[in-house]
GUKE-162744 format. One record per residue (C-alpha): residue number from 0; residue in one letter; z, x, y. Coordinates in Angstrom, 3 decimals, padded with zeros to 6 digits. Each point is the difference from the previous one (the first is absolute). Example, Ala and Ser with C-alpha at 12.3 -4.5 7.8 and 13.67 -1.06 7.14 Angstrom:
! residues 2
+-----+------+----------+----------+----------+
! seq ! type !        w !        u !        v !
+-----+------+----------+----------+----------+
!   0 !    a !  007.800 !  012.300 ! -004.500 !
!   1 !    s ! -000.660 !  001.370 !  003.440 !
+-----+------+----------+----------+----------+
! end
This chain:
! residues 336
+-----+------+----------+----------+----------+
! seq ! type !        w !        u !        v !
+-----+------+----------+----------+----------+
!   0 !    x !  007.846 ! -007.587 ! -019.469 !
!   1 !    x ! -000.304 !  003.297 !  001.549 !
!   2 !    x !  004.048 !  001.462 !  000.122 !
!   3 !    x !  000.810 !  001.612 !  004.173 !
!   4 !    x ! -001.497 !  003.258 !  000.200 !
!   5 !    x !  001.913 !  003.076 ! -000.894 !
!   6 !    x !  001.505 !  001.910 !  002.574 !
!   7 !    x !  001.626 !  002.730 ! -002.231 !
!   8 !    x ! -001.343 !  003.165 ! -001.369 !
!   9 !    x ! -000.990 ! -000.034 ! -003.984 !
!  10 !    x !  001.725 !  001.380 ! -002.455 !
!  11 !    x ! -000.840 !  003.507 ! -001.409 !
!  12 !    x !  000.022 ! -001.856 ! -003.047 !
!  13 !    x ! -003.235 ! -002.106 !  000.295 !
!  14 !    x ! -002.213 !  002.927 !  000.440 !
!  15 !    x ! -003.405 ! -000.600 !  001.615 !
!  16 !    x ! -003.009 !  000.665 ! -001.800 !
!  17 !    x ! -003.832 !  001.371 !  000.755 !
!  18 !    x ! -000.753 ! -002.295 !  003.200 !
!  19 !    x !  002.094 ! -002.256 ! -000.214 !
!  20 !    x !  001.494 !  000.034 !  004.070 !
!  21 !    x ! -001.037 ! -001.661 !  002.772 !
!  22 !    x !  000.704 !  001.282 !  003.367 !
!  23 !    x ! -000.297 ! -002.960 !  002.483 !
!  24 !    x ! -000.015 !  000.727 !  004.027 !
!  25 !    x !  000.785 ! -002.476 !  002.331 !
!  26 !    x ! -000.887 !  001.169 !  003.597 !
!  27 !    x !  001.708 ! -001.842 !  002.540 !
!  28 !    x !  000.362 !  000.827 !  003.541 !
!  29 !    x !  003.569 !  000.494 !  000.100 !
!  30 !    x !  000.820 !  000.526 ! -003.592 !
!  31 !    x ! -001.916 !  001.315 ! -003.125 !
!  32 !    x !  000.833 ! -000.901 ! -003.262 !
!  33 !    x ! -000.549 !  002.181 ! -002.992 !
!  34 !    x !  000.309 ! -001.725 ! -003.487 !
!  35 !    x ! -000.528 !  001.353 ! -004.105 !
!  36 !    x ! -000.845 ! -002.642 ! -001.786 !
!  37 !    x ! -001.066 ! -000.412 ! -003.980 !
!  38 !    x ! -000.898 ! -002.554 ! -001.844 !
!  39 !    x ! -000.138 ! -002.693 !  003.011 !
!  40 !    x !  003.875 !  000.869 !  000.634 !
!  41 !    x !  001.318 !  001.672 !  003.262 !
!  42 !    x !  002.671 !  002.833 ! -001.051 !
!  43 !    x !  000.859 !  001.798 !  003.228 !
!  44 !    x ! -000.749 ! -000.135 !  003.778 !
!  45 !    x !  000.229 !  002.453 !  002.632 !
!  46 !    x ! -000.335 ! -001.020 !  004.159 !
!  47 !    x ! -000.534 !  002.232 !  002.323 !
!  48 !    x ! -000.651 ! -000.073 !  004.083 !
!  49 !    x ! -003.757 ! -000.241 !  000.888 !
!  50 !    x ! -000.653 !  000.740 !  003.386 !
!  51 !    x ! -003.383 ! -001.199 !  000.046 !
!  52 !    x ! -000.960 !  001.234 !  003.730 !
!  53 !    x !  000.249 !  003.141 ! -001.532 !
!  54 !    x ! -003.240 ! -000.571 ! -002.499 !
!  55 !    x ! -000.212 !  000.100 ! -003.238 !
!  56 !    x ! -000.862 !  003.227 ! -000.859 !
!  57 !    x !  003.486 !  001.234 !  001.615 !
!  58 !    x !  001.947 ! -002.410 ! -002.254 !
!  59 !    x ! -001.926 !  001.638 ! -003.546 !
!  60 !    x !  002.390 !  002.851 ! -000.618 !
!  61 !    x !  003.292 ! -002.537 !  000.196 !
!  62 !    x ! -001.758 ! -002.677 ! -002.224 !
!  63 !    x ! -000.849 !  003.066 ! -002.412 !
!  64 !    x !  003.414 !  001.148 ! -000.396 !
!  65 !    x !  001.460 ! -003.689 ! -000.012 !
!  66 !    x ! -002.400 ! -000.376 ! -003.270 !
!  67 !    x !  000.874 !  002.899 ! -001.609 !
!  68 !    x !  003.656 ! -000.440 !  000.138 !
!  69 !    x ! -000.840 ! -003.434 ! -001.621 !
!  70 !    x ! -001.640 !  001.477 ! -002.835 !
!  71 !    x !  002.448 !  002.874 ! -000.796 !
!  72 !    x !  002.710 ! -002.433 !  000.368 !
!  73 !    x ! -001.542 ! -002.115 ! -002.461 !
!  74 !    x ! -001.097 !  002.976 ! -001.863 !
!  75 !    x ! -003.309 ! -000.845 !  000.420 !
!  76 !    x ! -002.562 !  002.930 ! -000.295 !
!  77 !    x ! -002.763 ! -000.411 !  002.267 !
!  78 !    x ! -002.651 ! -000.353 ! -003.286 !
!  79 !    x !  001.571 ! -003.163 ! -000.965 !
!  80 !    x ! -000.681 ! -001.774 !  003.476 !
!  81 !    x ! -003.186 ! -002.113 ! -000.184 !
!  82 !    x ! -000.665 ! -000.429 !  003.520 !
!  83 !    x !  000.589 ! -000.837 !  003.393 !
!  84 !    x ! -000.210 ! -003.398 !  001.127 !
!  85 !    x !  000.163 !  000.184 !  004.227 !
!  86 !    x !  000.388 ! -002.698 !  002.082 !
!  87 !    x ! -000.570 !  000.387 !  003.791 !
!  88 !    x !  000.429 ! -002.871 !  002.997 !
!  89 !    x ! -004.123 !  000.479 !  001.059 !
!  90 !    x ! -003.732 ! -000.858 ! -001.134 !
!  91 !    x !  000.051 !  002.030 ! -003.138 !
!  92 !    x ! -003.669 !  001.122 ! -002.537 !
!  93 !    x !  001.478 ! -000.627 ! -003.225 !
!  94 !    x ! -003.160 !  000.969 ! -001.487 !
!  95 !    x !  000.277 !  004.240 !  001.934 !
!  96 !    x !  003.329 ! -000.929 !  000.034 !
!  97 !    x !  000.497 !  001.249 !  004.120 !
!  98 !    x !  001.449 ! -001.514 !  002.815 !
!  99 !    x ! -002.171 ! -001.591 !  001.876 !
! 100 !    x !  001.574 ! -001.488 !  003.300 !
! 101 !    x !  003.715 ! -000.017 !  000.810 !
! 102 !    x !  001.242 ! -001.870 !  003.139 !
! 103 !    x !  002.411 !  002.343 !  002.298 !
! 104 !    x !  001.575 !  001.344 ! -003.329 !
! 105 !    x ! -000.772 !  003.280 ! -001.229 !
! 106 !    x ! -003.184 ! -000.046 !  001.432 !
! 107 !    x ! -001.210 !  003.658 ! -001.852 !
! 108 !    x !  000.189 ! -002.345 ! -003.484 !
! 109 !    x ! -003.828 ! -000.215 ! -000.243 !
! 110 !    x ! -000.272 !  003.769 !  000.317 !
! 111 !    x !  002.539 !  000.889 ! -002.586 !
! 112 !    x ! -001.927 !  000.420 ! -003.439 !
! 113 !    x !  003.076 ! -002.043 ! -002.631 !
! 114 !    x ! -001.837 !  001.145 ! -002.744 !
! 115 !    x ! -000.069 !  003.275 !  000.410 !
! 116 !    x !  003.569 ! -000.030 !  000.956 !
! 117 !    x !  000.861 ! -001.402 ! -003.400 !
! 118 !    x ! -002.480 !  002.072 ! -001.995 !
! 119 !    x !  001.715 !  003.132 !  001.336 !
! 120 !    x !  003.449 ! -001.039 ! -000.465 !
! 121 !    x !  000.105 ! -001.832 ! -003.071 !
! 122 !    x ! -003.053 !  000.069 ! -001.593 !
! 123 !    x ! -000.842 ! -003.731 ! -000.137 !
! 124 !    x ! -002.105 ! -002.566 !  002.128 !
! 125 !    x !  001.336 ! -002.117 !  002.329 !
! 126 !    x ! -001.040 ! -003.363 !  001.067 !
! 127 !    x !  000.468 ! -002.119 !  003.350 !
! 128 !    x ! -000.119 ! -002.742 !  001.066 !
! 129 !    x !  001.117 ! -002.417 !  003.182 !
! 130 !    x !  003.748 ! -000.567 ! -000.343 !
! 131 !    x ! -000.227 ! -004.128 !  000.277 !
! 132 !    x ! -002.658 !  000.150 ! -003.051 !
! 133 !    x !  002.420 !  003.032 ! -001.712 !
! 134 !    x !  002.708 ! -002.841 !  000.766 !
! 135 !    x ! -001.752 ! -002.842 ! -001.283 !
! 136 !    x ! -000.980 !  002.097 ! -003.716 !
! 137 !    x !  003.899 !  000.571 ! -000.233 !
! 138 !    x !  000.890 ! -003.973 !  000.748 !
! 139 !    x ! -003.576 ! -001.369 ! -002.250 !
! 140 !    x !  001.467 !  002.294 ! -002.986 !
! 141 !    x !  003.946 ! -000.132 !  000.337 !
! 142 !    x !  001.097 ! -002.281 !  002.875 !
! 143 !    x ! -000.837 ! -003.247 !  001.550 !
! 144 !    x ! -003.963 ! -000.406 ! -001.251 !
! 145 !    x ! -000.140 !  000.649 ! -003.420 !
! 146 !    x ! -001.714 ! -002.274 ! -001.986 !
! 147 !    x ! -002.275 ! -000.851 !  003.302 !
! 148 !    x ! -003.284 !  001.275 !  000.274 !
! 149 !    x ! -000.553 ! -000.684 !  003.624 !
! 150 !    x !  002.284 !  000.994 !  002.316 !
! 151 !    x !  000.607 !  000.953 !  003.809 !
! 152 !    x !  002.854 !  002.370 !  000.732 !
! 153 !    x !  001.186 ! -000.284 !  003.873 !
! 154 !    x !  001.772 !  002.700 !  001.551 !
! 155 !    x !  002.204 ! -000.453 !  002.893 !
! 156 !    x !  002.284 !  002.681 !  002.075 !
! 157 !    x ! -001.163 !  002.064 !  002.941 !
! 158 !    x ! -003.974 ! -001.339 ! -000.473 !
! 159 !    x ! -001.505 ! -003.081 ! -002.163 !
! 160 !    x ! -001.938 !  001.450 ! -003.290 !
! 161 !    x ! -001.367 ! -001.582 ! -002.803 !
! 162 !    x ! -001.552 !  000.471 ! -003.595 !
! 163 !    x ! -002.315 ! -002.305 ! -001.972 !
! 164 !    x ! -000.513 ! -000.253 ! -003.984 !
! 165 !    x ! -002.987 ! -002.066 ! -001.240 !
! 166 !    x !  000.015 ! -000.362 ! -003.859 !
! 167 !    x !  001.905 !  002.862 ! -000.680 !
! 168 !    x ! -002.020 !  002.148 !  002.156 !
! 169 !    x !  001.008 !  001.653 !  003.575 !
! 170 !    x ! -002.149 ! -001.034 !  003.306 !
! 171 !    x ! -001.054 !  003.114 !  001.561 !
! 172 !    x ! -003.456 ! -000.541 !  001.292 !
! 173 !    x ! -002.757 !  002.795 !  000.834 !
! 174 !    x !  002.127 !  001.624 !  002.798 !
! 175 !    x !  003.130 ! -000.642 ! -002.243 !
! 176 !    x !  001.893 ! -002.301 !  003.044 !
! 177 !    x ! -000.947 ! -003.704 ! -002.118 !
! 178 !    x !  003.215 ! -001.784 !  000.187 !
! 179 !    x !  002.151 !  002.825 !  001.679 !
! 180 !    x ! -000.231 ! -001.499 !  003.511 !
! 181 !    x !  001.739 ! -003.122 ! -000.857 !
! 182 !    x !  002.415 !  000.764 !  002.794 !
! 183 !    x ! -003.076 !  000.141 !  002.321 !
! 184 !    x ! -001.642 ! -003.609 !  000.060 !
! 185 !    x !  000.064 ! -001.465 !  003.293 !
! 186 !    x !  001.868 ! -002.862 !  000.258 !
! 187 !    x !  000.041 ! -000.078 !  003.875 !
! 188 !    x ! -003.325 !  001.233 !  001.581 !
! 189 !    x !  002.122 ! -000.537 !  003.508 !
! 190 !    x !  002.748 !  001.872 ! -001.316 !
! 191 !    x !  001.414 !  003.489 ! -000.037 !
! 192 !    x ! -001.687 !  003.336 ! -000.203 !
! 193 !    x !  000.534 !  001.667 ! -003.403 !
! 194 !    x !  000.009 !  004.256 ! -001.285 !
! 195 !    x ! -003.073 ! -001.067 ! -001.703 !
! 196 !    x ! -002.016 ! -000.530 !  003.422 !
! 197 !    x ! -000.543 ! -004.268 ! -000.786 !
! 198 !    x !  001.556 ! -002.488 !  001.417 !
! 199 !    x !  002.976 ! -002.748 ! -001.246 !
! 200 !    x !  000.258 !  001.625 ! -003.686 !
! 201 !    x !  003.194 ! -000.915 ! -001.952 !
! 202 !    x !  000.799 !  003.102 !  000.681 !
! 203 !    x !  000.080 ! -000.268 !  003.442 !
! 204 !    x !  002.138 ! -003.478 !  000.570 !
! 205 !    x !  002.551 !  000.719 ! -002.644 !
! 206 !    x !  000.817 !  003.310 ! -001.256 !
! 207 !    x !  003.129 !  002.278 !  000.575 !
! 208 !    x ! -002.382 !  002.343 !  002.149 !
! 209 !    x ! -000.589 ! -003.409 !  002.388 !
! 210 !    x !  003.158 ! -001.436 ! -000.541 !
! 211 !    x !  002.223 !  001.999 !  003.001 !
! 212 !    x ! -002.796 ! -001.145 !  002.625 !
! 213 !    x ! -000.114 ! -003.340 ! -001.952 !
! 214 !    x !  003.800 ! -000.802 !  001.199 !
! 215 !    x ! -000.372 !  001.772 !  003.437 !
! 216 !    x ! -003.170 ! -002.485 !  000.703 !
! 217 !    x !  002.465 ! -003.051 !  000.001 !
! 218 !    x !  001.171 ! -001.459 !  002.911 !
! 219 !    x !  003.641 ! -000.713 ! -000.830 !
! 220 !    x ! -000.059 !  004.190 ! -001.512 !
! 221 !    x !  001.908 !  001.547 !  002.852 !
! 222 !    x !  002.843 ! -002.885 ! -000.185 !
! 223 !    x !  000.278 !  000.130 ! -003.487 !
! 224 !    x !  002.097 !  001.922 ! -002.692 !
! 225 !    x ! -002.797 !  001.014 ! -001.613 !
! 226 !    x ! -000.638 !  002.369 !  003.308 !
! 227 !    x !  003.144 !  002.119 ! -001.132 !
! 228 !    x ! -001.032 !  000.805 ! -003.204 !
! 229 !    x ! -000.852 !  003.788 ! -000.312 !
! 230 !    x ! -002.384 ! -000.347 ! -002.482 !
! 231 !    x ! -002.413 ! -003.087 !  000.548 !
! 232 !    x ! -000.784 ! -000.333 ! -004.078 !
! 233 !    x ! -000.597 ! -002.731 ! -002.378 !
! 234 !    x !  003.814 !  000.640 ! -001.251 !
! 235 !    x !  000.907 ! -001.145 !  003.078 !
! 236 !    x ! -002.389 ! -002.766 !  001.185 !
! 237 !    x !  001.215 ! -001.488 ! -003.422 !
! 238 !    x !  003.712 !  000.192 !  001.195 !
! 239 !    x ! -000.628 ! -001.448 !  003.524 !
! 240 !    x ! -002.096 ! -003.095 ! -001.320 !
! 241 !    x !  002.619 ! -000.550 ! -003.132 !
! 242 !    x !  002.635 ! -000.269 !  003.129 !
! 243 !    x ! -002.352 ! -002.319 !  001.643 !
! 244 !    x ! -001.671 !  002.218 !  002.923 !
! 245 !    x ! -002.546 ! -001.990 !  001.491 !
! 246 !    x ! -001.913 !  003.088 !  000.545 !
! 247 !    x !  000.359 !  001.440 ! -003.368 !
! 248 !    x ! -001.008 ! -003.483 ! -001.064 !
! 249 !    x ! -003.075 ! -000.325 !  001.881 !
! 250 !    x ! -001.331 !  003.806 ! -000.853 !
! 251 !    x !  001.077 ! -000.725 ! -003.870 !
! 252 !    x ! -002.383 ! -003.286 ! -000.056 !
! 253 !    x ! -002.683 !  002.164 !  001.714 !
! 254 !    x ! -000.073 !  002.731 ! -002.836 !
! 255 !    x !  000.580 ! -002.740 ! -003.003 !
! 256 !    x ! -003.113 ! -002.137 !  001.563 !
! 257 !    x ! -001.847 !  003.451 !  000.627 !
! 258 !    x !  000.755 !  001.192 ! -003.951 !
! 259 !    x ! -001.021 ! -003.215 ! -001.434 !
! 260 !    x ! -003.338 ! -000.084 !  002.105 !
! 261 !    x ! -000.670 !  003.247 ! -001.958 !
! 262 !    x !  000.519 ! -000.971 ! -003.137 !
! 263 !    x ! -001.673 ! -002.915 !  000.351 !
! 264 !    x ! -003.279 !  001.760 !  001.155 !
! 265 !    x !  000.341 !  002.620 ! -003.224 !
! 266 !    x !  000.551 ! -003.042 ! -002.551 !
! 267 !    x ! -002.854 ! -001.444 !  001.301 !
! 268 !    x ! -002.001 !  003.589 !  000.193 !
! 269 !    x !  001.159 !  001.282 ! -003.468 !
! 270 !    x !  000.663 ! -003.090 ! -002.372 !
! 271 !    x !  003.850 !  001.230 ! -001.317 !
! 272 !    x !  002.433 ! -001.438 ! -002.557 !
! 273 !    x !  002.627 !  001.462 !  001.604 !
! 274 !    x !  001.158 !  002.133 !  002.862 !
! 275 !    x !  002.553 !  002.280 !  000.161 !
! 276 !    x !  001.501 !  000.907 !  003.176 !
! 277 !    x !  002.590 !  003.331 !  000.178 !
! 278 !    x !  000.577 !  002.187 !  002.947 !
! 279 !    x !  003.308 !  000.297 !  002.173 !
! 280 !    x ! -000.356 ! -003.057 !  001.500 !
! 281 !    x ! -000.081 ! -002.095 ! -003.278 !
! 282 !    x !  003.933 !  001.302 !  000.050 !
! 283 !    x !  000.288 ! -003.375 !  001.953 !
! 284 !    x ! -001.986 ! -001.972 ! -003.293 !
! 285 !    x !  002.486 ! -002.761 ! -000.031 !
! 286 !    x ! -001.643 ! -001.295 !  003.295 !
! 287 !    x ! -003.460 !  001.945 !  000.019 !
! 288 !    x ! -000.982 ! -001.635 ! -003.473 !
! 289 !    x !  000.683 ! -003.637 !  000.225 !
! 290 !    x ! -001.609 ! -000.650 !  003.395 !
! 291 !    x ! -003.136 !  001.874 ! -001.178 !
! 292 !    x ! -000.316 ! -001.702 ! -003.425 !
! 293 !    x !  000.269 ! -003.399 !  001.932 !
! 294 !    x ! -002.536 !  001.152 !  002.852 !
! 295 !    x ! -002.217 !  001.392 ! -003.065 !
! 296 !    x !  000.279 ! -003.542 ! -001.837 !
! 297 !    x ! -000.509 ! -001.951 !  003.117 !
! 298 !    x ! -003.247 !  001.830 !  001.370 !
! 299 !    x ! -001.920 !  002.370 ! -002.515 !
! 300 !    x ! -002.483 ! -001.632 ! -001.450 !
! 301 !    x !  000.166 !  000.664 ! -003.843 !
! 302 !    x ! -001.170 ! -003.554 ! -001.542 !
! 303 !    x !  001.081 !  001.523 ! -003.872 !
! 304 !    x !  003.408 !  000.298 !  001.215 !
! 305 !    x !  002.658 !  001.849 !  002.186 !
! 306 !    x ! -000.244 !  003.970 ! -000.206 !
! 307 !    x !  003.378 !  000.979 ! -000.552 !
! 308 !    x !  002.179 !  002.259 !  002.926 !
! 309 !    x !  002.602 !  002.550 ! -001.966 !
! 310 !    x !  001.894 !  003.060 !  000.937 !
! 311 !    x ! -000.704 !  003.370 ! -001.459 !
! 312 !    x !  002.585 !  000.776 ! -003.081 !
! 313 !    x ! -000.245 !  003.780 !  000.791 !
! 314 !    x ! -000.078 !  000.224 !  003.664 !
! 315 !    x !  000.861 !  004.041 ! -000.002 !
! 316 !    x ! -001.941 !  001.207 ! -002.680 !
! 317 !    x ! -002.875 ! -002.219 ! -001.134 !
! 318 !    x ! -002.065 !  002.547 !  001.651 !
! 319 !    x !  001.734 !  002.806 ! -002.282 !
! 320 !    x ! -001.137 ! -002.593 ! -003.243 !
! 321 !    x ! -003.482 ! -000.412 !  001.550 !
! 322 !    x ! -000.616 !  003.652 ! -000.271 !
! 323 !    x !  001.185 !  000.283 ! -003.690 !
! 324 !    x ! -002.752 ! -002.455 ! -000.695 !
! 325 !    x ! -002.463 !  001.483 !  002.077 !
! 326 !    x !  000.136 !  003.168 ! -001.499 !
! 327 !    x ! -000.394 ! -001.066 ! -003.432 !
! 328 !    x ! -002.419 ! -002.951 !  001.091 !
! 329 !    x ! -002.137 !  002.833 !  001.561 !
! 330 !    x ! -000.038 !  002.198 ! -002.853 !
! 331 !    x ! -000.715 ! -002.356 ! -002.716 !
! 332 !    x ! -002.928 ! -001.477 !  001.968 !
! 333 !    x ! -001.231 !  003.958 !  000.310 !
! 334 !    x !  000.529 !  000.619 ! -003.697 !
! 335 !    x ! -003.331 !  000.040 ! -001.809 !
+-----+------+----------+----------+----------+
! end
C-alpha cells in the first residue's frame, strides 16, 4: 500500500540520476501545483496563485521559476528531469499534446505551444493531458483504483467533470472529449441553462457555480439563516441542513438526487467497477457517499452486481501521480 505522499524536499544524499525526475503540473484555476516526483513517489510540492483571467501565457515565467527552485532545491540538474507531465482543467490532444478548448479559464491555453516551452527550458518533452483523466492515472496506479481495470473518476467543486478507464486504457475519443463531459448529461431537459450552451446538465442543477442561485430560488430563502451567510457554499449548505434548515435540506436532496442521476447515466454509458468521486465537495463524504451508493444500488442497472461508490485516497495530488505515470507511460510507448 502506497505510503502519503512526500511533502518534504530530498536529501542531497539520494542523488538523482540521468532522467530520473518527473516534473508534474497541476493547473488549477485558483492554484497550480508543481510536484518532482521519482520512482512513483512525490518528494516536494510548490503552490502558487494562478490568476487564470490573466491567460496562460502570462502565468509561464512564475511556473518557470517555481520549477526551477524545485530542482535546485532538490539539487536536481535539469538533464536528470525526464519530462513534463501537464495537466490542464479543458479538452486537451494528448496525441500534439495542445490545449484544445478551455472554458472561461485561461482562454490563450490553445495558443501557447507547452512543448516548446519545455524544450527550451529544460530540454525534455512534456505531455498533457485533461486533469480528471491526469487524476484518475494517479488514483488507478496509487490511490483508490488500483487493481481495477475499469474505472470512472468524478470530479466535483466549482463544475461536474469526469474521466473513464476501459481495460486499462483512457476514453478519449476522435475529438479527445469521450468521457470528459460526464458533468454534462442532461438529467433535466426542463431544467437550467448550463456554460456549456445545453440544457439541465449535472452541471447545471448541482454544482458550486449553481449552488448560490440554487438557495436564492427557494421560497422560504429570504426568511431563512441560510440568507445571512456571506458565502452561499457547499461548507455551508452542509452546516445549515446538519442543524436541520428546511431549506438547506430541501437544496441538499436536490444536488444528492441530481449527482446520483449522473452517475447512474455514466455506469450505464461506460460499464465501471468502480467510481471514484474527489473534488471539494466530497469534503462532506460522510453524507455524499452513502446516499449515492444506496441510490446507485437501488436504480443502476448492473445485473453482475453493484459497481462500487469510493472516495479518492489522494484528493490533492492524484493529479501530481497521474503525471509521473504519464510521462513515463508516454515515453515507453514512444521507445522503439
Amino acid at each position: 500500500m502506497r505510503k502519503a505522499p512526500h511533502t518534504y524536499s530530498v536529501s542531497p544524499s539520494i542523488g538523482w540520476g540521468w532522467r530520473e525526475a518527473v516534473i508534474a503540473i497541476d493547473l488549477g484555476g485558483t492554484i497550480i501545483k508543481i510536484g518532482l516526483l521519482k520512482s512513483g513517489e512525490l518528494f516536494d510540492r510548490k503552490e502558487i496563485p494562478a490568476q487564470s483571467a490573466a491567460g496562460l501565457k502570462a502565468q509561464l515565467p512564475e511556473m518557470q521559476l517555481a520549477i526551477d527552485q524545485i530542482l535546485q532545491a532538490n539539487q536536481v540538474q535539469p538533464e536528470a528531469v525526464l519530462g513534463i507531465g501537464f495537466s490542464f482543467a479543458g479538452l486537451v490532444d494528448s496525441s500534439q499534446n495542445r490545449i484544445l478548448s478551455t472554458n472561461q479559464k485561461y482562454d490563450d491555453g490553445p495558443e501557447t505551444d507547452l512543448v516548446a516551452w519545455a524544450k527550451t527550458n529544460w530540454n525534455c518533452p512534456l505531455f498533457a493531458e485533461n486533469d480528471a483523466r491526469m487524476a484518475l492515472l494517479g488514483e488507478w496506479q496509487h490511490g483508490a483504483g488500483m487493481g481495477c481495470e475499469n474505472l470512472v473518476m468524478v470530479t466535483m467543486g466549482t463544475g461536474i467533470g469526469s474521466a473513464v478507464l476501459i481495460e486499462g486504457k483512457l476514453l478519449k475519443g476522435k475529438h479527445f472529449q469521450a468521457g470528459n463531459l460526464g458533468g454534462h448529461f442532461v438529467i433535466d431537459h426542463h431544467g437550467t441553462a448550463c456554460t456549456c450552451g445545453n440544457i439541465g446538465c449535472v452541471e447545471a442543477e448541482a454544482s458550486t457555480w449553481r449552488l448560490p442561485s440554487l438557495l436564492k430560488e427557494h421560497p422560504e430563502f429570504n426568511s431563512s439563516a441560510m440568507k445571512n451567510e456571506p458565502v452561499l457554499d457547499f461548507k455551508a449548505l452542509f452546516h445549515h441542513a446538519e442543524n436541520g434548515n428546511k431549506v438547506a435540506n430541501d437544496v441538499l436532496e436536490h444536488c444528492l438526487s441530481a449527482w446520483a442521476a449522473g452517475i447512474i447515466t455514466m455506469i450505464h454509458a461506460f460499464d465501471p467497477e468502480m467510481i471514484i468521486l474527489s473534488g471539494g465537495i466530497m469534503k462532506s463524504s460522510s453524507i455524499i457517499l452513502p446516499y449515492l451508493q444506496e441510490r446507485v444500488n437501488q436504480h443502476a442497472w448492473t445485473p453482475w452486481g453493484k459497481v462500487i461508490l469510493v472516495e479518492a485516497k489522494f484528493p490533492d495530488s492524484a493529479a501530481l501521480y497521474g503525471a509521473d505515470y504519464l510521462v513515463k507511460s508516454s515515453i515507453l510507448k514512444n521507445t522503439p
